[in-house]
ZADO-1210 file (C-alpha; in nm, 4 decimals, padded with zeros to 6 digits):
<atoms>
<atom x="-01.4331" y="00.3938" z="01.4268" code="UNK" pos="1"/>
<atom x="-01.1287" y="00.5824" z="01.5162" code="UNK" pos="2"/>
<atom x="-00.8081" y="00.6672" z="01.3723" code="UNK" pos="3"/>
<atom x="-00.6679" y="00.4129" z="01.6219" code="UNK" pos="4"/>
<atom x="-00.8761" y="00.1285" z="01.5862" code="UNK" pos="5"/>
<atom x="-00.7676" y="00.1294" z="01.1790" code="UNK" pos="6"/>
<atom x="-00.5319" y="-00.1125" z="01.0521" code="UNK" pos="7"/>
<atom x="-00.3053" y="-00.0693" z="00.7137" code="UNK" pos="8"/>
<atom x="-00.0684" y="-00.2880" z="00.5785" code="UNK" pos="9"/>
<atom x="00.1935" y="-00.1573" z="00.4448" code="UNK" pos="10"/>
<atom x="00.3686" y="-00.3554" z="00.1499" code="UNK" pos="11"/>
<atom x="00.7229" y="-00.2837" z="00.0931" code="UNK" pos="12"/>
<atom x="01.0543" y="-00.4653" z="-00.0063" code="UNK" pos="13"/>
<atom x="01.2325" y="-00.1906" z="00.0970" code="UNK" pos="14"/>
<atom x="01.3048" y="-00.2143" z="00.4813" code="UNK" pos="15"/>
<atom x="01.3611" y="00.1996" z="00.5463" code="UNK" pos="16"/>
<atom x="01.0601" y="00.2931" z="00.3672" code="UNK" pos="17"/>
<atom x="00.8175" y="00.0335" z="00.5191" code="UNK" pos="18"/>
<atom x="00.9924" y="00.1245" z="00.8968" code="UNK" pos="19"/>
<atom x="00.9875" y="00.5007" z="00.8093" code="UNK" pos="20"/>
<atom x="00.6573" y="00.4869" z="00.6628" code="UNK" pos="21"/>
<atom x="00.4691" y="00.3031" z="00.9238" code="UNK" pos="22"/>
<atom x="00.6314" y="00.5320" z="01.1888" code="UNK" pos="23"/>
<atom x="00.4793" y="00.7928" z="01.0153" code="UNK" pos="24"/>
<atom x="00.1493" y="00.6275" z="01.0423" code="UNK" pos="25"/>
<atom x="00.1911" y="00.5027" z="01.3747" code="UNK" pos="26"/>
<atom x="00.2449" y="00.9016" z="01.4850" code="UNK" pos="27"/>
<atom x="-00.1019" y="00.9283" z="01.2978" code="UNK" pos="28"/>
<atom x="-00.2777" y="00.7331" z="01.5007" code="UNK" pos="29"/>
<atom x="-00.3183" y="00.4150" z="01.3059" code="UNK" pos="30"/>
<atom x="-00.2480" y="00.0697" z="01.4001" code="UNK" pos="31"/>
<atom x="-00.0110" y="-00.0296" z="01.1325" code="UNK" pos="32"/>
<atom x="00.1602" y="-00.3493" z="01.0103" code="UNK" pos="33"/>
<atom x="00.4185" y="-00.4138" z="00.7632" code="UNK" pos="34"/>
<atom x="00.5212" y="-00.7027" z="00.5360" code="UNK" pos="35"/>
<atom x="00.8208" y="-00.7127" z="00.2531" code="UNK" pos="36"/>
<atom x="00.6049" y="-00.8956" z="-00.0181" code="UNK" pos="37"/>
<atom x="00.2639" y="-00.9002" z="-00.1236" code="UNK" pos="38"/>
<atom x="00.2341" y="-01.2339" z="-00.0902" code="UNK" pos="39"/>
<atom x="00.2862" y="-01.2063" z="00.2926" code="UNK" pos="40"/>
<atom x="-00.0021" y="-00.9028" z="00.2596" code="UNK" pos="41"/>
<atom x="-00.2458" y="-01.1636" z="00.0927" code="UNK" pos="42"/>
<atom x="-00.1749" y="-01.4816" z="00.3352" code="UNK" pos="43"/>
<atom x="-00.2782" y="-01.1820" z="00.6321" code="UNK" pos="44"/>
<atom x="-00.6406" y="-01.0483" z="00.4867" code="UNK" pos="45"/>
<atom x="-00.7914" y="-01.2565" z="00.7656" code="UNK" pos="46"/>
<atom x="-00.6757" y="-00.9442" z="01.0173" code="UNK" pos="47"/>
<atom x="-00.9123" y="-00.7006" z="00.8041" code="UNK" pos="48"/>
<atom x="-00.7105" y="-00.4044" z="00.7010" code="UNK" pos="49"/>
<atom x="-00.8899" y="-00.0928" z="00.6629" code="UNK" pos="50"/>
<atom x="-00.6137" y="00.0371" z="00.4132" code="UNK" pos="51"/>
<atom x="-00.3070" y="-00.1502" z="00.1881" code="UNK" pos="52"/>
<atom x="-00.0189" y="00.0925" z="00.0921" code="UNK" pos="53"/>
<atom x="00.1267" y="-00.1204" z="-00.1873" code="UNK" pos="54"/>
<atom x="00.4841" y="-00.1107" z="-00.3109" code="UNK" pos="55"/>
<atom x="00.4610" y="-00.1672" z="-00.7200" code="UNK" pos="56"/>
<atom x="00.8123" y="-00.3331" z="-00.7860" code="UNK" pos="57"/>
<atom x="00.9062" y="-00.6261" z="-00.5522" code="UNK" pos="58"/>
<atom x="01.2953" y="-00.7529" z="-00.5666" code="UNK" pos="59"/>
<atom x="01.3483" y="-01.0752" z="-00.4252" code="UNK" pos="60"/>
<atom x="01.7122" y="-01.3043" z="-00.4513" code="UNK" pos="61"/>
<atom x="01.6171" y="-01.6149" z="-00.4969" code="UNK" pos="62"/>
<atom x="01.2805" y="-01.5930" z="-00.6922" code="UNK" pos="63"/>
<atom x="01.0744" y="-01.3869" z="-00.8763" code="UNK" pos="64"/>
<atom x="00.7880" y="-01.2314" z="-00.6692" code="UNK" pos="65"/>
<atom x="00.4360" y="-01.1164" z="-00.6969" code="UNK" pos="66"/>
<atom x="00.4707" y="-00.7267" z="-00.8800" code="UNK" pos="67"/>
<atom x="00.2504" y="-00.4764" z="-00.7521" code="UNK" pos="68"/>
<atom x="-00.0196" y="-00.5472" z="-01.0141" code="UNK" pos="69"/>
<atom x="-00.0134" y="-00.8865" z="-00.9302" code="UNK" pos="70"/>
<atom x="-00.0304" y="-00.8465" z="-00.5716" code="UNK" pos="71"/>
<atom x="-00.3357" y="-00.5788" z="-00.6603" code="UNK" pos="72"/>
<atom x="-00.5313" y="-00.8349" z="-00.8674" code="UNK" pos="73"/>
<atom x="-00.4968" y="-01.1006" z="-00.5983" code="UNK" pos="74"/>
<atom x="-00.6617" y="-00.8510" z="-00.3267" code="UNK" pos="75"/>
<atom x="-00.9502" y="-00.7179" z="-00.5578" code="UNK" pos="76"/>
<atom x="-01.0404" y="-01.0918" z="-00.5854" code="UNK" pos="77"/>
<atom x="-01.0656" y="-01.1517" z="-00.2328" code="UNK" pos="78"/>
<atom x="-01.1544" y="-00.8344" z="-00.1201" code="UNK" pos="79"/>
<atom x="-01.3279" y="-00.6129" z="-00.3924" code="UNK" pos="80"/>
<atom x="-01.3614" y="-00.2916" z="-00.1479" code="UNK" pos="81"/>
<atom x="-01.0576" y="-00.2558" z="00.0274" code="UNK" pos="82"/>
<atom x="-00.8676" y="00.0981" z="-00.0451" code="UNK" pos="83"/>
<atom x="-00.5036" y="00.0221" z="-00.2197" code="UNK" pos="84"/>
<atom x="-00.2637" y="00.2769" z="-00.2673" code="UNK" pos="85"/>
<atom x="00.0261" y="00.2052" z="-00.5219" code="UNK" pos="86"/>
<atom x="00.3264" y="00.3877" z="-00.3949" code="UNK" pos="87"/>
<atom x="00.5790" y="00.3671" z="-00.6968" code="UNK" pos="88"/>
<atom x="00.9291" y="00.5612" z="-00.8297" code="UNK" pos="89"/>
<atom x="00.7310" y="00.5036" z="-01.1246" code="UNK" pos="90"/>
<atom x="00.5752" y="00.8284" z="-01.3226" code="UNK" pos="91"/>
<atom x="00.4936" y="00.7090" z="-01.6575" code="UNK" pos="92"/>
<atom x="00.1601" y="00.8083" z="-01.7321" code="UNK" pos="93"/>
<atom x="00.0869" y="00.4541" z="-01.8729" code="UNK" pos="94"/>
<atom x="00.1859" y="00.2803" z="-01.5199" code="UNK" pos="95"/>
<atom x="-00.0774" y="00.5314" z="-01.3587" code="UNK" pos="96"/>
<atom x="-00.3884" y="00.4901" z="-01.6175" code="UNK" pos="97"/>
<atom x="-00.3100" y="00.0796" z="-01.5980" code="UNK" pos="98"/>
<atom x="-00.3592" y="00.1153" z="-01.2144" code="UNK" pos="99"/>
<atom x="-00.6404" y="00.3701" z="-01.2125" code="UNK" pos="100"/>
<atom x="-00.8443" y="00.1204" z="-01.5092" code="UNK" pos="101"/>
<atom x="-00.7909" y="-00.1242" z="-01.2338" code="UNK" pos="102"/>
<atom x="-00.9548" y="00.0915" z="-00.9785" code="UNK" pos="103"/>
<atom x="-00.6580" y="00.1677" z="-00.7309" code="UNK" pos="104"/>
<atom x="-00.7740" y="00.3980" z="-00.4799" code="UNK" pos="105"/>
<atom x="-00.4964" y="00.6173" z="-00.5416" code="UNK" pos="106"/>
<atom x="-00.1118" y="00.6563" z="-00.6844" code="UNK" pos="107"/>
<atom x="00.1710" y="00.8320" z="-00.4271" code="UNK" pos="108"/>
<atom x="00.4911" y="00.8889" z="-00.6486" code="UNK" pos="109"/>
<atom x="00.8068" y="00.7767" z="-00.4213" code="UNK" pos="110"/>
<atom x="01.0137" y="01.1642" z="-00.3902" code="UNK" pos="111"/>
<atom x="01.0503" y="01.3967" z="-00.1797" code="UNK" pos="112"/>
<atom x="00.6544" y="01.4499" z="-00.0673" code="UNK" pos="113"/>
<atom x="00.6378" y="01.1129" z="00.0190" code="UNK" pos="114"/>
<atom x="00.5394" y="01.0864" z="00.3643" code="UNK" pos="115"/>
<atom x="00.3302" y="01.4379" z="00.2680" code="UNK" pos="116"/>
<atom x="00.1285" y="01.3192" z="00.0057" code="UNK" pos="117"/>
<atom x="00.0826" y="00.9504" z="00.1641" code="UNK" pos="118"/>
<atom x="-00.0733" y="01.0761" z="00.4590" code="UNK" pos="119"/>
<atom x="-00.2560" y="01.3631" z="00.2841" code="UNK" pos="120"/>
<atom x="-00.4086" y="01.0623" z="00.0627" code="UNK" pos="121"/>
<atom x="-00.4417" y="00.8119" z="00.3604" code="UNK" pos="122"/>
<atom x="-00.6498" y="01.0861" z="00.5262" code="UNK" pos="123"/>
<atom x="-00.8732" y="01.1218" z="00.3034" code="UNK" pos="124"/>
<atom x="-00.9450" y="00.7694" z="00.2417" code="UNK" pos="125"/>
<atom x="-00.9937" y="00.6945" z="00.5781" code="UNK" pos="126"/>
<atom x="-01.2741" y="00.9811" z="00.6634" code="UNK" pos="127"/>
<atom x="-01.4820" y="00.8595" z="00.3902" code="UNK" pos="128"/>
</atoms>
C-alpha cells in the first residue's frame, strides 16, 4: 500500500496544530483527516485509519471530554493493533512510562521539532 492510500486521524482540540499538522502530512503523501475530540476519532473507526496522532489534553466549554488516555483505552478496545501516537506539551517522565505500559506506539513532545519528529516517527511506523 502506498503512502497515499494511508489514512491518519489526527486528534486535536487545538485548531492550528490539527490544520498545520495535517498539512504537513498531506505534503507527505498521506490521506489525512482531522477531528477536535477523541470522541469524534472513536464514532469514525469504521473508515480504518492506518495511524491516530492523539492529542493527550482535550479542553472543551461546556463539558468535560474524553483525555487522551481515555480516548487511548477506548481505541485499544476496539482496535487492539492500530499505531497511536500521543502528541503532548507534557514531559514528565511519569506521563510517558503510563502511556508506554499502555503500549502507545510512540510519544512526540509538542516544541519546536514538532512537525520534525512527528513525521520522522510517522515514517517509521508506516514502513513497518
Amino acid at each position: 500500500m502506498s503512502l497515499k492510500e494511508k489514512l491518519v486521524f489526527v486528534v486535536d482540540d487545538d485548531p492550528l496544530i490539527n490544520r498545520l499538522v495535517g498539512a504537513r502530512l498531506g505534503a507527505e503523501g498521506f490521506r489525512v483527516k482531522s477531528f477536535a475530540f477523541g470522541e469524534d476519532c472513536i464514532n469514525a473507526l469504521h473508515e480504518n485509519p492506518d495511524l491516530v496522532i492523539l492529542d493527550f489534553f482535550f479542553v472543551m466549554e461546556n463539558r468535560k471530554p474524553m483525555n487522551g488516555m481515555e480516548t487511548f483505552d477506548r481505541l485499544r478496545e476496539i482496535n487492539p493493533g492500530l499505531p497511536v501516537i500521543i502528541l503532548s506539551a507534557q514531559e514528565r517522565g511519569e506521563v510517558m512510562i503510563d502511556l508506554a505500559r499502555k503500549g502507545i506506539t510512540d510519544y512526540v513532545i509538542k516544541d519546536n521539532n514538532l512537525f520534525d519528529n512527528l513525521i520522522v516517527s510517522v515514517r517509521e511506523i508506516m514502513e513497518k
